[in-house]
N, C-alpha and C positions, 0 to 999 in steps of 0.2 A: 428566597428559597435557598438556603444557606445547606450544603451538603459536609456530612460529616465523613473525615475519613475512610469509617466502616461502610460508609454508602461510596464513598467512590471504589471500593475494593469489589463492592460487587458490584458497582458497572459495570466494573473491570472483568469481572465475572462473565457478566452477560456477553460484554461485548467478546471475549473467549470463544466461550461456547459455542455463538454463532458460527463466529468462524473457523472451530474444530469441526464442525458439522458440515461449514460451505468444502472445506479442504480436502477432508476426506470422501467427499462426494465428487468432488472436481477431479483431486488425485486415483480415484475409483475410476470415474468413467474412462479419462486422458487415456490408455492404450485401448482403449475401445475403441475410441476415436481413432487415434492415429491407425490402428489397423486396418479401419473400415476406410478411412477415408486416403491411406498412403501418405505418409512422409511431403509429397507433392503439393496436395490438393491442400492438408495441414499448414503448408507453408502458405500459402495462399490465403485462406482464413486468418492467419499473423499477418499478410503483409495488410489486411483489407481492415485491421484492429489496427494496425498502426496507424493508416490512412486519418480512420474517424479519431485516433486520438486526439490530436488537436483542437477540438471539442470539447474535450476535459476541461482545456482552460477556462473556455466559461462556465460549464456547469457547478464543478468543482469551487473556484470561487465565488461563484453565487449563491452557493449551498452554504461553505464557509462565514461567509459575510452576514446571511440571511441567519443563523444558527447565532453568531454573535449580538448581533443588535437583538432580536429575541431573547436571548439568556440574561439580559438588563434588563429588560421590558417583564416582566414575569407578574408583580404588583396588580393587583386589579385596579390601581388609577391609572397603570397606563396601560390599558386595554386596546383601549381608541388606536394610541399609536402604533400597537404591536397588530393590530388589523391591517394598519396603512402599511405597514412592512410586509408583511406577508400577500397583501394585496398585490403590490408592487414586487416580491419577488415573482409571483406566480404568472402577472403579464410575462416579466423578463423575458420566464422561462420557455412559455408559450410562442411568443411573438420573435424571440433572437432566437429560439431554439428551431423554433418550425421553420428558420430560415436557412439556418445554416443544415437540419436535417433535410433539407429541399435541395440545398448544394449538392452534397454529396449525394443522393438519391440518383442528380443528375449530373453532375460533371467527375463526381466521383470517377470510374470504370472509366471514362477517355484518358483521364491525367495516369491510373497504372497501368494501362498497357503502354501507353509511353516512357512513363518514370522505371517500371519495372522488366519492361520487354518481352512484356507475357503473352503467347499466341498458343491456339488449340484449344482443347476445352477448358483448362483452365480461364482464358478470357472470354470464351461464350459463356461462361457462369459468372462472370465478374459484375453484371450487371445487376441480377439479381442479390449477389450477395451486399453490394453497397446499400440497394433500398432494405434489405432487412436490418443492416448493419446499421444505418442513420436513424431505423425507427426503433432499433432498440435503442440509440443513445438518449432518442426524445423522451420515450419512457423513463429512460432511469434519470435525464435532467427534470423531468416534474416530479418523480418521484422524490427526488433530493430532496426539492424545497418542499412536501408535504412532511418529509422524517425531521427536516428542521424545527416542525412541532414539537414532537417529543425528546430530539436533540438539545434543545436550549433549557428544556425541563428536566435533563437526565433521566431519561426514561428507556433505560436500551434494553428492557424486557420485553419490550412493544418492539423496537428496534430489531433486536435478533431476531425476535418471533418474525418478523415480514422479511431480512434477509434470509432466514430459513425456508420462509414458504417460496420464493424466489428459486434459490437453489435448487428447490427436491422437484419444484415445475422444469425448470431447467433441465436435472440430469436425467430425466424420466421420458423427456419428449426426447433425448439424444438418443434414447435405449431404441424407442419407437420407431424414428423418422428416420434415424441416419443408414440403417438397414436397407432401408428403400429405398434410400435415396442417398448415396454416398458422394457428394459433394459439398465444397466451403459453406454455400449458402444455405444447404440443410443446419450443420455446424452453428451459421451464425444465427439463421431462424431459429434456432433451439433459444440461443443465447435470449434474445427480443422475446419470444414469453417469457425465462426469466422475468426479464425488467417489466416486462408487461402485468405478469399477476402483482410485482414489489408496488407499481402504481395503483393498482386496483385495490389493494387489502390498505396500503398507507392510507389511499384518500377514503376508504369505508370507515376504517379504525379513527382516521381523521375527524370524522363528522359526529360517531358516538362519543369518544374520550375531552375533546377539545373543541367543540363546535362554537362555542364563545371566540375563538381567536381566528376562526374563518372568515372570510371575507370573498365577495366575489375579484376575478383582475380589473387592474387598474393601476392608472399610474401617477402619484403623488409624489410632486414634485422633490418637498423635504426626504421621503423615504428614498427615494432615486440617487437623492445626492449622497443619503448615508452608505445606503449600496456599493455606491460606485466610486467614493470615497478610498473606502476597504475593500472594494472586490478590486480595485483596477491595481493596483499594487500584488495582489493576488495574482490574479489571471498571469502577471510576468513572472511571479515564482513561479507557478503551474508551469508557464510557458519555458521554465529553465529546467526542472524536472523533467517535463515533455522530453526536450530534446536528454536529457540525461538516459533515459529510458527505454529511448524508441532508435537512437542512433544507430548503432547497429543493426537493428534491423531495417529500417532502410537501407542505408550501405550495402547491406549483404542481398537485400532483393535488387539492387541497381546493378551491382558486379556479378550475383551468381546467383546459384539457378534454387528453385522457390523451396525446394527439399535441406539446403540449409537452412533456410529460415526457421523449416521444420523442426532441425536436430537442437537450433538454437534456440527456439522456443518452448520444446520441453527441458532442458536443461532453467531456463531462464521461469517456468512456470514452478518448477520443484523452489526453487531459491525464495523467490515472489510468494510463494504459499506460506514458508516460515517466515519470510522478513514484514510480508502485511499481517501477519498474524502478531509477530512484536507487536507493528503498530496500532494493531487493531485493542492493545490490550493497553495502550496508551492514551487513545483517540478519547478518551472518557476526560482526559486532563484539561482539553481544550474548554469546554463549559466549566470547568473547575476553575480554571486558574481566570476564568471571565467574568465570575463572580467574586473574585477578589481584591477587586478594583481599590475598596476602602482601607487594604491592608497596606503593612508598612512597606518600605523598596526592601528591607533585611528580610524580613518574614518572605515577599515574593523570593527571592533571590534564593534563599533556604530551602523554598520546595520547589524551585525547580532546581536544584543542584540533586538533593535527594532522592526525587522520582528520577534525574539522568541515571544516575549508580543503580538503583532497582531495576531501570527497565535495560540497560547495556548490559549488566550482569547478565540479564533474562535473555537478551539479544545474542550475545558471544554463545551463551549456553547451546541458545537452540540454533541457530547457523550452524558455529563451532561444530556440533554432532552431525551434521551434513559429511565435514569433510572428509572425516576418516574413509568412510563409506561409499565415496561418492557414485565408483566405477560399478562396485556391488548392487547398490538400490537402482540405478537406472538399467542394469542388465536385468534384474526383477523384475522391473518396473515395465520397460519399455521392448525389450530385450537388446540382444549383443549388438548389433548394428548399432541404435541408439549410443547405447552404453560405451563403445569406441568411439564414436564422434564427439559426446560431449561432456566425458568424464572429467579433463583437465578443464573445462567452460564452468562446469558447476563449482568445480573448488574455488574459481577465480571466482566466480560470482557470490560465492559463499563466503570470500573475503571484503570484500566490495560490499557486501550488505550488512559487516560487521561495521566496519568502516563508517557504514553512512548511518547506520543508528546514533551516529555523534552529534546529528541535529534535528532528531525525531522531538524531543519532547521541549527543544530552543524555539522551536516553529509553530508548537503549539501555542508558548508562550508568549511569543512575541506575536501572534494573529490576537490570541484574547489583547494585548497590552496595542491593539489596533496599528504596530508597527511592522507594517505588510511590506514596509519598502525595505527593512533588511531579510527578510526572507527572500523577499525578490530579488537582493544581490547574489545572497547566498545560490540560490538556486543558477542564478544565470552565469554566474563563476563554473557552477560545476557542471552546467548544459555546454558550456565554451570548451570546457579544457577535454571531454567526453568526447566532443564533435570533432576536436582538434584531434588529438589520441586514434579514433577509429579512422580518418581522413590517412593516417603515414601507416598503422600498423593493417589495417585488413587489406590494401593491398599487396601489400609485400606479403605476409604469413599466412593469409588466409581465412578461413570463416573462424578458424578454431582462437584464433587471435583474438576474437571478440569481446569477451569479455575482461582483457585489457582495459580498453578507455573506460569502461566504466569503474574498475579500482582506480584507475587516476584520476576520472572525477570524484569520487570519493573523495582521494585524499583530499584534494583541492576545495572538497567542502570540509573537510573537516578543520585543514588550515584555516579560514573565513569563517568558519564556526566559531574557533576558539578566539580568535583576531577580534571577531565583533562583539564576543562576550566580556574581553580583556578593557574593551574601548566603550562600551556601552554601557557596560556596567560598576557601578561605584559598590565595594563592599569590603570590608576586613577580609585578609588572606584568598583574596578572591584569585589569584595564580595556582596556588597551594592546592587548593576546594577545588577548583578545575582540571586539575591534574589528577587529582585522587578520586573525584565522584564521573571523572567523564571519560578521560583519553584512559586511566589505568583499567579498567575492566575489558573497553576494546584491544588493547593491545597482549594482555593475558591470555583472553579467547583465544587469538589469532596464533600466536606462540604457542599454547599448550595443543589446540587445533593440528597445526603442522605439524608437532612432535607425536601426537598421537596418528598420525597419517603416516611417517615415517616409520613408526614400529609395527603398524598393521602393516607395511604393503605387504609385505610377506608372508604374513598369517593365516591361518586357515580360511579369514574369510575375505582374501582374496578371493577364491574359489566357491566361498559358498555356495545352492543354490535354496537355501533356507532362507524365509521371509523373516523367519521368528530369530534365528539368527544374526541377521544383518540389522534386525529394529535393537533388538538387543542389546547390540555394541555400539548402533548409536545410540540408543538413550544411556549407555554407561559412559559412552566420550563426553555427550553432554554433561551428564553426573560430575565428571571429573573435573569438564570444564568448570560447571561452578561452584564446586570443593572449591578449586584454586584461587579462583579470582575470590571469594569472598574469603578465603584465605590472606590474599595478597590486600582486601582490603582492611586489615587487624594488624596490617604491619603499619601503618600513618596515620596522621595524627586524629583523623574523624573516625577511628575506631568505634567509638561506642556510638555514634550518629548510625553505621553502619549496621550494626548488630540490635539496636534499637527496634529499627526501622524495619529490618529481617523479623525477629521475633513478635513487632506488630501487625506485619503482614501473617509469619505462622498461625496466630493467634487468632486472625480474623476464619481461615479455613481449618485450620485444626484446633480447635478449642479445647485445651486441656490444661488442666491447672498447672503441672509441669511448664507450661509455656507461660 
C-alpha cells in the first residue's frame, strides 16, 4: 500500500485539523479551569499527570512498535501474522497496563504526599485523583493499540475523527462537572472520558472498517519477541524524553508549593500546543518512511533531509510567533498574575521547542528503519543533561529558572542529533545537507524570533488588551519568520530542492495553475 506524496500531504492534513480542533478546545477551556479550580488545586492535577507519566513509556512504545510491524504486514497473505500482532499487542496492553494502572490507583497518592509534601485538601483529593488519573491512562493505552489499525494503513481521517470525538467529550464534561465540583480529580475525571469515548468509537470503528485484522488477546510467542525487540529500545527513548519533560516539574512540586507547578504548567501547556501540533503534522512520516524499506540508502537519506527543512521551517515559524507576544497572550489568556510569572518561561520554552524539533522527523525515521537504540541514546542524553540543568539552577533562581534545563536539554539533543546523523549515515555532502535542511531554519527562527521581541517590547502591544490584536502580530511574527528562513534557504546550494518542494506542497493546498 504504497502512498503518494499528495496522500501524505493530506495525512498531514488530517492529522492538522485534529489537532487545530483538540488545541483550541483545550486552549478554550484552560482559564476556565485554572479559575475554577485555583492556581493551587491546578498545580496538583500537573503534579498527579506527571506522576502517571511514566506509563507513557509503555504505552507509547507499544503503540509505536505495534503501528510498525503492522504497516509491513498490510498484504492479505500476511493476514494470519498481522492477527498474531495485534493479538499480542492488545494482551500487552491489557495485562501490563491493568497492572501498572492497579499501582497507581493504589500506591500512587502515599508516594505524593511524600515526594511532594502535600497536606489539607489537596491530599484528601489525591486519592481519588490517581484512580481517575490511572484509568484514564488504561483507556487511552488500549485505545493506542486499536488506532494502530488505521495507523499502519494511514488512515488519519478515521484517526482525527476519534481524537476529535475524545476532545469535545473531554471539554464539555469540564464546562459541566468542574462547576460542582472544583477540584484536580473532577479536572482529571474530565480527562478519562476523554480517553474513555477515543476507546469506545476506536474499538466500534474498529470492528466495521477492519474486522479481518482483529483477533481476540493472546500471546504469540514470535509476535512478542517482534514487539519487544522494537518497543524495548523505545520504551528507553520514551523513558529519556519522560524525564526531559517532566523534570521540572517534579523538582518544583518537591521544593515549592503546588501553585508553581500551576503557573509552569500553563506556560508549559501554551508551548506543548504549537510544538505537538509541529509534530502532529509530521507523525504521518512514521508509516511513510516504513514503507520504504525497498528504497535505496540516497533516496531514504533524501527525504528525510527534505521533510527536516519543511517541517523546522513550519516549527521556527509557528513557536518563533509565540515569542514576540508572550507576556501579552497569557495576560489574555490567563490573566496578569499568570502573565508575570510566566512570561520569561514561555519564551524559554518557545526556544527550547525550536531547538528540539531538530530530531522530530530523525526519530521517526530511525523507529520505521527499526533502529530504536539510537533514538534511545538521543533521548537519554537529553533526559540526563535536563535533570542535571534543573538539579543546580531551580534551586538557586527559582521556579522561574525552569525552563532553563530544558533549552539545554535541547541543545544537547540537537548536538547527538546531528553527531548520529554525521556517524550513521553515509551519503554525498551529507555535512553541507545537514547544515542547510536542519540546524539553518532552527537557528533563523530563533534569531529573527528574538529580534522581533526586542522591537515589540515597547510597542503598543505591550499593552494591548485586544485578542485580535495580539493574534495578529503573532501570526505576522510567524509570517516573517518564515519569509526569512525560506529566504535564508535560496541563499545555498539546495536552493531549488527547497523551492521545489515549497511549490509542491502550495500546489497540493492551493491548486492553481500559477503554481
Amino acid at each position: 500500500m504504497r502512498k503518494s506524496p499528495s496522500d501524505l500531504l493530506g495525512n498531514s492534513a488530517w492529522n492538522a485539523f485534529a489537532f487545530v480542533v483538540a488545541v483550541l478546545l483545550n486552549l478554550a477551556i484552560l482559564p476556565f479551569v485554572v479559575s475554577r479550580l485555583g492556581p493551587g488545586a491546578f498545580g496538583v492535577a500537573g503534579l498527579v499527570t506527571a506522576c502517571i507519566a511514566p506509563a507513557l513509556m509503555f504505552s507509547n512504545s507499544l503503540a509505536l512498535s505495534t503501528a510498525r510491524e503492522l504497516a509491513q504486514r498490510l498484504a492479505p497473505s500476511d493476514r494470519r501474522d498481522a492477527r498474531r500482532l495485534f493479538a499480542t499487542a492488545v494482551a500487552l496492553a491489557a495485562c501490563v497496563g491493568g497492572l501498572i494502572a492497579v499501582f497507581f490507583c493504589v500506591a500512587g497518592a502515599p508516594l505524593a504526599r511524600l515526594g511532594f509534601h502535600l497536606g489539607g485538601a489537596a491530599a484528601d483529593d489525591l486519592g481519588l485523583a490517581f484512580v481517575l488519573a490511572g484509568l484514564s491512562w488504561l483507556c487511552q493505552c488500549l485505545s493506542a493499540v486499536f488506532l494502530t489499525l488505521f495507523t499502519a494503513r494511514q488512515d488519519y481521517r478515521r484517526i482525527a475523527s476519534i481524537n476529535i470525538a475524545s476532545t469535545v467529550i473531554a471539554t464539555l464534561s469540564m464546562l459541566l462537572l468542574i462547576p460542582a465540583a472544583p477540584r484536580a480529580s473532577t479536572f482529571l475525571g474530565c480527562q478519562a472520558l476523554g480517553f474513555a469515548t477515543s476507546l469506545i468509537v476506536a474499538f466500534a470503528w474498529s470492528r466495521s472498517a477492519v474486522k479481518d485484522w482483529l483477533a481476540r488477546p493472546a500471546i504469540h510467542r514470535d509476535a512478542l519477541g517482534r514487539l519487544v525487540r522494537l518497543g524495548g529500545w523505545q520504551a528507553a527513548a520514551q523513558g529519556g524524553a519522560l524525564f526531559a519533560g517532566q523534570a521540572d516539574r517534579y523538582l518544583l512540586g518537591a521544593l515549592l508549593q503546588p501553585q508553581f507547578v500551576g503557573f509552569y504548567g500553563v506556560a508549559q501547556r501554551l508551548e506543548e500546543a504549537v510544538y505537538i501540533g509541529v509534530l502532529k503534522v509530521g507523525e504521518t512520516l512514521f508509516p511513510f518512511f516504513s514503507s520504504l524499506q525497498a528504497e535505496t540508502e540516497e533516496r531514504k537519506v533524501d527525504l528525510l533531509l527534505r521533510s527536516s527543512w519543511i517541517l523546522n521551517v513550519f516549527a521556527a515559524s509557528a513557536l518563533g510567533g509565540l515569542i514576540p507576544v508572550a507576556g501579552p497572550l497569557l495576560h489574555l489568556w490567563t490573566g496578569g498574575e499568570v502573565a508575570t510569572e510566566g512570561e520569561t518561561v514561555l519564551v524559554v520554552l518557545s526556544i527550547a521547542g525550536i531547538l528540539g524539533s531538530s530530531a522530530n522527523v530523525l526519530a521517526f525515521y530511525l523507529l520505521a528503519q527499526g533502529r530504536s537504540r539510537d533514538n534511545a541514546l538521543i533521548a537519554l542524553f537529553t533526559g540526563a543533561a535536563t535533570l542535571a540543568t534543573s538539579l543546580i539552577v531551580l534551586p538557586r533562581f527559582g521556579w522561574q529558572a525552569a525552563g532553563w534545563s530544558t533549552c539545554v536539554g535541547m541543545i544537547v539533543q540537537m548536538i547527538a542529533t546531528v553527531a548520529l546523523v554525521r556517524r550513521s549515515i553515509s551519503a554525498a555532502g551529507l555535512g553541507s545537507r545537514v547544515f542547510h535542511f536542519m540546524l539553518t531554519p532552527l537557528g533563523v527562527g530563533i534569531v529573527t524570533s528574538l529580534a522581533l521581541r526586542s522591537g515589540l517590547r515597547h510597542a503598543a502591544v505591550a499593552s494591548t488588551s485586544a485578542w485580535w490584536y495580539v493574534a495578529a502580530v503573532g501570526a505576522l511574527s510567524a509570517a516573517i519568520i518564515f519569509v526569512v528562513a525560506v529566504a535564508a534557504s535560496q541563499a545555498g546550494p539546495y536552493r531549488a530542492v527547497c523551492r521545489r518542494d515549497l511549490l509542491a506542497i502550495a500546489g497540493r493546498f492551493v491548486p492553481l495553475k500559477a503554481v
